[in-house]
N, C-alpha and C positions, 0 to 999 in steps of 0.2 A: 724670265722665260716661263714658258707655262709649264700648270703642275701635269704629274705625270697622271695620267688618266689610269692608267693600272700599275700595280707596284712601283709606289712611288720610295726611294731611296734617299738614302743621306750620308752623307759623309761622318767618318767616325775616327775619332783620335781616340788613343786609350786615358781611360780616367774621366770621359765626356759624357756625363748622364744627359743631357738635356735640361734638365728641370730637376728641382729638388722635390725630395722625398723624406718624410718625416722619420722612414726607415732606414735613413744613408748613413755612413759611416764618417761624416762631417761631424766635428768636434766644437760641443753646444757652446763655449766660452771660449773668447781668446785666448790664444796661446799666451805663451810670458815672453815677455820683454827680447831671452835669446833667440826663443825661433823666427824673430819678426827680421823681415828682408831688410839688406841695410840702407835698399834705394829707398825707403820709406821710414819716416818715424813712425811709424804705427797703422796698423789694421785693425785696431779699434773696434770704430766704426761696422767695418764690413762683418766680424762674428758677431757682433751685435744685432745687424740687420738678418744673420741668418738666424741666430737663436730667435728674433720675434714673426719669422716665418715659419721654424719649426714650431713656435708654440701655436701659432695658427691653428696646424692639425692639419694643413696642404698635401693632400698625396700631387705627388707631379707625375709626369708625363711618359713614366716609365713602361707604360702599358702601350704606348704607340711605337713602343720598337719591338721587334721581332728578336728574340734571340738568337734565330738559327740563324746562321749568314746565309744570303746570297754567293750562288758559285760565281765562277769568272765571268760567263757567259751572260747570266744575268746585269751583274755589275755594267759592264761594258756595252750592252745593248741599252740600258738605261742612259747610260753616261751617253751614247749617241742619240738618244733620242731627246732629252733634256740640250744637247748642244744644236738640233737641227740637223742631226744627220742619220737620224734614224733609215733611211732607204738604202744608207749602205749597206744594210742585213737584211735589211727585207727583201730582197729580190726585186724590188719595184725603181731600179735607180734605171733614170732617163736624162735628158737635158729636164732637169727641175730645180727646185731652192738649193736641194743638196749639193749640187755640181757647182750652182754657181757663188754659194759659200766655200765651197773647197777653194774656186779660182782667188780668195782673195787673200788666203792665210799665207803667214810667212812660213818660212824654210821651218824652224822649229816649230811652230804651231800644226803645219803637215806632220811633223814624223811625230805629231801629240796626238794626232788624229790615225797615223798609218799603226801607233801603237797599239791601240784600243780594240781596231779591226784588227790586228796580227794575234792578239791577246783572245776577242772574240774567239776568232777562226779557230785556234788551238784548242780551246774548250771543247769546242763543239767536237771537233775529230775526236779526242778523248771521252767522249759521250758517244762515239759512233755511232753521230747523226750525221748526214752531210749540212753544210752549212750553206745560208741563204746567200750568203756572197763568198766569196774565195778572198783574201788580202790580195791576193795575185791579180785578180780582177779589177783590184781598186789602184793597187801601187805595182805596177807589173814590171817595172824594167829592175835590174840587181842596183844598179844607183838608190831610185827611188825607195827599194827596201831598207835601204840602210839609213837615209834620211830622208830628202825630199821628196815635196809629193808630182810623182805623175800617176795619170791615169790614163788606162789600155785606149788603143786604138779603137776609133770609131766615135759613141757619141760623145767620149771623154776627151777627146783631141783638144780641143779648146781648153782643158783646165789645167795645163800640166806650165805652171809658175817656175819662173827658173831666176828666182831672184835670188842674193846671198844675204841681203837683206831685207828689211819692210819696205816696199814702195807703193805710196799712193798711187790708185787711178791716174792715168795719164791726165797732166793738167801741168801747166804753168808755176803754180803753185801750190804748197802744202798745207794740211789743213796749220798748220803752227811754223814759224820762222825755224832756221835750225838753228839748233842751241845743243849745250849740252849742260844737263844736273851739273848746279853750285851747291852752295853750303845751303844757299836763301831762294834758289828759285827750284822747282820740282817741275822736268819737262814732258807733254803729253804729246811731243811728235812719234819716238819710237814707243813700240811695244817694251813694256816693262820685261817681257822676258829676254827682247833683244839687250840686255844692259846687266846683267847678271853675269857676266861671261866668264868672271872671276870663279863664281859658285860653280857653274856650268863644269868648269875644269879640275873642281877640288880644292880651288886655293882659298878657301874665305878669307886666311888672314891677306890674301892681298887685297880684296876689296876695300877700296877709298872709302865708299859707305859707313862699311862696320867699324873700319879704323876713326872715321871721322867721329861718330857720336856712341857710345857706349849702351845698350839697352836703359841701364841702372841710374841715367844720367839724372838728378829730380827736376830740370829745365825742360822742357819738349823744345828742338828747334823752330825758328819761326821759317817757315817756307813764303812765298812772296808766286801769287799766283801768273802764269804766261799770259801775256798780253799779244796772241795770234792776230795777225791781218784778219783772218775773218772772224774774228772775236768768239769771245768766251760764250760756252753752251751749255747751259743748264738744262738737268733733265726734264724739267716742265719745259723748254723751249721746243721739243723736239715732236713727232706726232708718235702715235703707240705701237705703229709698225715700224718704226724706226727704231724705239726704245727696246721689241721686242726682238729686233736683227740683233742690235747692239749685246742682250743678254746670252741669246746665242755665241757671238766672238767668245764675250767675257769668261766664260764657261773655259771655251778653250783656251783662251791664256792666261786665265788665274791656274788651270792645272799644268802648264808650260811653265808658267811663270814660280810655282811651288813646287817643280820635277826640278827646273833649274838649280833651285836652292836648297835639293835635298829633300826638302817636303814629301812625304807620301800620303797621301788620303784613303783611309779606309771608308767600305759602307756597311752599312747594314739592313735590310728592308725594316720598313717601316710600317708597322700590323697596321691597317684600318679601322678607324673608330666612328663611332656616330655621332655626331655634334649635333648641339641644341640649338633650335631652328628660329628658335625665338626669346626674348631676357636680352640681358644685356653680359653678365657675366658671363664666362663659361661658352661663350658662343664666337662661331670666327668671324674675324675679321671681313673678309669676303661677305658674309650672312648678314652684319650690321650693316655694312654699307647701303645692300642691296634694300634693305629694311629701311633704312634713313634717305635713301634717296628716293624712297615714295612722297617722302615731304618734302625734303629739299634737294629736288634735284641737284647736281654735281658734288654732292660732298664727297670729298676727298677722304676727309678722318673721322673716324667714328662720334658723333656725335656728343655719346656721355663723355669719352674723352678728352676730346675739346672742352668741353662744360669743367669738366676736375682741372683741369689746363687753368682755363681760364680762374676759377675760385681762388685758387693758390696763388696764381697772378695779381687777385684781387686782395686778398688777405695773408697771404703770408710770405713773401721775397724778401721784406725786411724784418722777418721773425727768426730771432735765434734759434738755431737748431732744425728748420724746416726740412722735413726729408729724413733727418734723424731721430726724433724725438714721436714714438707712435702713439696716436691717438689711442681711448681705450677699446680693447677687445670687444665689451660688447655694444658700444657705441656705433664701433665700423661696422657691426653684424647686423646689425637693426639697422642702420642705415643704406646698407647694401639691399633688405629685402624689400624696401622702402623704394628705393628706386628700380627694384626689378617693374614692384606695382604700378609707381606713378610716373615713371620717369616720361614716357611714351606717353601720356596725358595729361601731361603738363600738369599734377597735380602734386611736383614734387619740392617740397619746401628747402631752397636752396640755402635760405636766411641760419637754419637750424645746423651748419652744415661747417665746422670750425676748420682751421686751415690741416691741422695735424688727423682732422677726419677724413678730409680730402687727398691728404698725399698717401692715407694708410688705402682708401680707397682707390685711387692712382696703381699703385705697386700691384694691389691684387688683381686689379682687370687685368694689369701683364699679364703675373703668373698665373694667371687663370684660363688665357689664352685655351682652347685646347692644342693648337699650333702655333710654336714657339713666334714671339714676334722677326727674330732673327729665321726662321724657318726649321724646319728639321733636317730638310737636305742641304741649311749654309751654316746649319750652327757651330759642326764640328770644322765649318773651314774659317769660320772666323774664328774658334778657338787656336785652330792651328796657325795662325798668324802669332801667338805669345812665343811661336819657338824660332822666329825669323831673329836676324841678328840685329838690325840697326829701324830704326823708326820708319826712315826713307821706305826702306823694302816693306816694314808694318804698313804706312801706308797706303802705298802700290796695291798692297793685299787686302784692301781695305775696302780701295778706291773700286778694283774690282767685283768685290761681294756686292757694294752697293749697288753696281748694274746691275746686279743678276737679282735682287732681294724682287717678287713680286709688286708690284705699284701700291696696292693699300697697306702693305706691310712698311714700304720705302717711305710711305708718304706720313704712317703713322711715327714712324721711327725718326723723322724726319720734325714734326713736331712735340717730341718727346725731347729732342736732342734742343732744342729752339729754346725751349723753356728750362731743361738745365743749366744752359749757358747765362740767362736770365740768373736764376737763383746766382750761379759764378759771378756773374755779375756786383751781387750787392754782399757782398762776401763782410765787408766791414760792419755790415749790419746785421746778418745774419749768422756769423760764424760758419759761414760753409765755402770752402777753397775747394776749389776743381777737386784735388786729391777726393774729401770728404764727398760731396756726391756722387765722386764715381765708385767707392766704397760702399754706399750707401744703394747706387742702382746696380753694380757688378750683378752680387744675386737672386735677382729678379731676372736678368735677363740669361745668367751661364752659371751653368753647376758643374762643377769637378769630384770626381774620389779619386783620391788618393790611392794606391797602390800598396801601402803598407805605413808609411808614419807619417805624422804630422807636418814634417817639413817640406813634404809633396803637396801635401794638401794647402800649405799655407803659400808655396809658388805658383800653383794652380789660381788661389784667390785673390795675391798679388796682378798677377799677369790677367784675369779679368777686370780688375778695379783698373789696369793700366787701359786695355782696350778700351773702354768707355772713356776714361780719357783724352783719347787721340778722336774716339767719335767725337767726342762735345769739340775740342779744338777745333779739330780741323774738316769740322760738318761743310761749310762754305767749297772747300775745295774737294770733297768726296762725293757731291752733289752737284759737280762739274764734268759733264762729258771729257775724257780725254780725246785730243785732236784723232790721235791715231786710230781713234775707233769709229770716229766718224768719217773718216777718209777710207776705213772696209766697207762700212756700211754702202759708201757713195761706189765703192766699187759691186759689192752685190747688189745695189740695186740698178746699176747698168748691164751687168755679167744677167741680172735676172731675166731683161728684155730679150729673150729668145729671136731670133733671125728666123724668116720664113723657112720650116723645113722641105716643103714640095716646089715642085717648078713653076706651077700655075700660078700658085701666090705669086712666087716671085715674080713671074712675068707681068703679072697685075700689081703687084706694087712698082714696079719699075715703070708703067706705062703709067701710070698717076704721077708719080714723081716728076714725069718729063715732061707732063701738061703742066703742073703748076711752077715747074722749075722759071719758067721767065717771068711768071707775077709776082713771085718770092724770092727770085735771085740776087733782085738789088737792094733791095732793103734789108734783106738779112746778112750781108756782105758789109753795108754801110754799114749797122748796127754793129756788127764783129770787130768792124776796123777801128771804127771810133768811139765804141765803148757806150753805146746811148741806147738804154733802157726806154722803159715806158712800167710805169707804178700806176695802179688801181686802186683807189681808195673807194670803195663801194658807199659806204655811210659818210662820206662828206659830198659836200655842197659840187666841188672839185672833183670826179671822180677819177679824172687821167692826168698823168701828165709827165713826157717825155724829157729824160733826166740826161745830160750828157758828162758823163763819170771822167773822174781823171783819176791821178794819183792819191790825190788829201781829199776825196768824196767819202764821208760816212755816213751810216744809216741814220744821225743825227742831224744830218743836214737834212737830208731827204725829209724827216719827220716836221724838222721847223719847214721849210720851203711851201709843205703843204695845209701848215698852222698859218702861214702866213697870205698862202693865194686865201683863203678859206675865213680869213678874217679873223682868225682866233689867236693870233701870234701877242694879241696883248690883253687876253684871258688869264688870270691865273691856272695851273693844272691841278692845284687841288678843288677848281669849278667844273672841270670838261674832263671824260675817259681818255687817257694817253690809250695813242695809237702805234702801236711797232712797226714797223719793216717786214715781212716773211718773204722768204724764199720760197718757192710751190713747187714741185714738180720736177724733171730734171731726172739730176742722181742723188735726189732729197726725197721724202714726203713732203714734211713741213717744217720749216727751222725758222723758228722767231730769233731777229736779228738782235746782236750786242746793239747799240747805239752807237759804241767807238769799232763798229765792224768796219773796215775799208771794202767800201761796194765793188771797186774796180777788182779787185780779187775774188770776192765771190762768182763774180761774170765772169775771169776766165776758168774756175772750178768748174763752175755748173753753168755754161753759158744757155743754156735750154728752158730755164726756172722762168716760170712768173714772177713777179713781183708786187706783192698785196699788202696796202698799210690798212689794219685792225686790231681791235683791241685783243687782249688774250684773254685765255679762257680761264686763267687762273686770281 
């Protein structure tokens, strides 16, 4: 979602600094042997990695929060306007974005939203201001107050969902087969909060989940990803205003989905700081990019980052201790000012540059961030995933943070996570087990205090070495659109197609309508009946060609078909750019297709879509 243009906010759990500080009450040496959790033989590593941050001399990022809270009013105007529904307070609500994301939410995701504005409105009375919207306004009948959402008579008419469960946009079929959560498969039809209903009522020990795998377990399950009719969607599949609706939901049902299960989210404003506009260090994310993509258009990840990415890749995966073992202090010092100079002028001696100088410089462009790479408004809700009961639900909460993370942040964290798993990889060679790296990146990326003793403090850096764990795991399926968020999405972007509001239009689009109605009658009936597209390949030889879909039609046929009119069917593909499938238009932007996606399902989803084979942009 985008950032908050003024007072921008973040979620806050007690004990959640953001970033470390040289001044924190974090204890310089491992603890002994009793205080260590017993799901782990040792954290080690992890006090290790923070004493050679403390000696660093790192002040962190304590200065970008705000110590005085935010009232309720605040809070909750932010939290709607971060979700896309800011017009519910403003006084500006019409048939627009906001109404036609209300029409898509389920039953509890409404009363997550009727909360917020009931929470707003009462502030505001207590301040004896009149408030921009009334709750009354929004959720007006006594039903909807108590749960679901309707909305008053008139332009709201249209948005008042009376489902008892998630229901996709009317269609044929859903975005994922129905299924329900096993031991090995984890399913993306319903809403994660819809499946909580255990926690919802009080009873966790009844939950299957929590009962099946134990937090402390030292195994992670293996989950086994959904294989939907319209196949599997990755976030780079998707176009930015899709990704950005999508961030909108997530918002909303990562805080359904965290109310379900007892979760509460604090915030705190977040002071404003000036960040350095230019370097490499020290500077955001967002500011690098825009900087690096003077040269090379589309880069996605920060450039020096990539480059330390890759060094490490090059010289140390099968180096003992890599990631543990820190280069010297003032090697990384001189080499960091070194590349502030030349990096950008390509005058920077990469040869000079050993693998354990590399990873010390790695860690510090994190923490050096001036905004956390996790963010400051998701840091404390990814911390708050360490108090969920069972992995399944850690995930879930995981899987939603990652929609909601900014794209250069997502994108960065994304190949950070790429390259841990790498090091995991060669673990025989290197001495470094999953455990150990995520020990070694927990505090770089999350800082805790403890409340009073040690044993807080050493649950605290447990429960982040575990989160980085479950990141590096299960990166693949966290970097997976769930079905059921792109089946809202396909619903607000048809709920967004506003109906002519005056007469005039109408009667001029109805008199268009009935001129072309008999030159497009038959064909778009035929087409309907029998399932027969038409795919555009602009950049081949080929540019058209009418597809007649059945049952066992995939987007991998389609792809050969036109490898093959086009003559290139006995090319190798590591000669010629693979070309995908996309869906265009519709109740889509743009959805680059699975290969194993069954076409004939996508047609009756979105029977409106183009149909365009090109390469991607990634």
């Amino acid at each position: 979602p985008p950032h908050l243009a003024s007072s921008p906010v973040q979620y806050q759990e007690i004990g959640l600094l953001g970033r470390m500080s040289s001044r924190g009450a974090r204890p310089s040496s491992p603890p002994s042997s009793l205080e260590r959790p017993a799901s782990q033989d040792s954290m080690e590593d992890y006090w290790s990695e923070v004493k050679n941050i403390e000696e660093d001399g790192e002040q962190g990022h304590e200065d970008l929060l705000e110590r005085g809270s935010m009232d309720e009013a605040e809070l909750e105007e932010a939290w709607l306007q971060e979700a896309g529904l800011s017009t519910l307070v403003s006084g500006e609500l019409g048939e627009g974005p906001a109404e036609a994301l209300l029409s898509t939410l389920t039953r509890s995701q409404a009363a997550m939203v009727k909360k917020r504005v009931d929470n707003y409105t009462l502030t505001m009375r207590k301040r004896n201001k009149q408030p921009a919207r009334h709750v009354q306004d929004v959720f007006s009948t006594p039903d909807t107050l108590v749960g679901a959402l309707g909305l008053r008579q008139g332009c709201f008419e249209l948005m008042r969902p009376a489902f008892p469960s998630f229901s996709p946009v009317e269609r044929r079929v859903s975005e994922c087969p129905p299924s329900q959560d096993t031991s090995d498969t984890l399913s993306f039809e319903l809403p994660y909060s819809e499946g909580v209903t255990a926690h919802r009522r009080g009873r966790q020990g009844d939950c299957q989940d929590c009962q099946r795998i134990r937090r402390d377990d030292p195994d992670l399950p293996t989950f086994q990803l959904p294989r939907p009719k319209l196949g599997l969607t990755h976030i780079q599949d998707l176009s930015c205003a899709d990704m950005k609706k999508i961030g909108y939901i997530s918002l909303i049902e990562l805080t359904t989905f965290y109310d379900c299960l007892g979760i509460e989210l604090k915030r705190n404003r977040a002071a404003r700081s000036k960040a350095r506009e230019s370097g490499i260090f020290g500077v955001p994310l967002t500011t690098l990019l825009e900087n690096d993509q003077k040269k090379f258009p589309g880069s996605k990840v920060p450039l020096v980052f990539r480059k330390l990415l890759s060094k490490l890749e090059q010289t140390g995966l099968q180096t003992e201790g890599i990631l543990r073992v820190p280069g010297s202090a003032s090697r990384v010092k001189h080499l960091r000012q070194e590349l502030e100079q030349k990096f950008y002028e390509e005058r920077f001696d990469w040869e000079q540059v050993r693998h354990n100088d590399a990873a010390g410089l790695l860690k510090m462009f994190i923490r050096e961030l001036p905004y956390p790479l996790l963010t400051l408004q998701h840091l404390p809700a990814f911390a708050a995933a360490q108090s969920v009961s069972s992995p399944r639900h850690q995930i879930q909460a995981l899987h939603l943070l990652i929609m909601l993370l900014p794209e250069p942040n997502r994108d960065t964290l994304k190949a950070l996570l790429e390259f841990l798993r790498k090091v995991v990889a060669y673990e025989e060679k290197n001495r470094m087990s999953l455990w150990n790296v995520s020990m070694i990146v927990a505090p770089n990326l999350f800082t805790y205090r403890g409340k009073n003793a040690k044993q807080e403090e050493m649950q605290a850096a447990a429960g982040a070495a575990h989160l980085v764990r479950l990141l590096i795991t299960y990166q693949e399926l966290l970097w997976t659109v769930p079905c059921f968020l792109i089946s809202q999405v396909r619903k607000l972007n048809e709920a967004s197609k506003k109906p002519p509001t005056s007469e005039k239009t109408k009667r001029k689009l109805l008199m268009m309508r009935k001129r072309n109605a008999e030159k497009t009658e038959r064909s778009e009936l035929t087409d309907l009946r029998e399932g027969v597209i038409r795919v555009h390949a602009p950049l081949q030889a080929k540019i058209s060609m009418a597809i007649q879909l059945d049952n066992e039609t995939k987007a991998k046929d389609v792809m050969a078909r036109f490898d093959y009119e086009n003559g290139l069917g006995t090319r190798s593909t590591s000669q010629r750019p693979v070309q995908y499938l996309f869906e265009v238009g519709g109740n889509i932007g743009e959805r680059c297709l699975d290969p194993e996606t069954h076409l004939l399902d996508v047609y009756h989803v979105n029977p409106h879509c183009e149909w365009l084979l090109k390469p991607t942009t990634t």
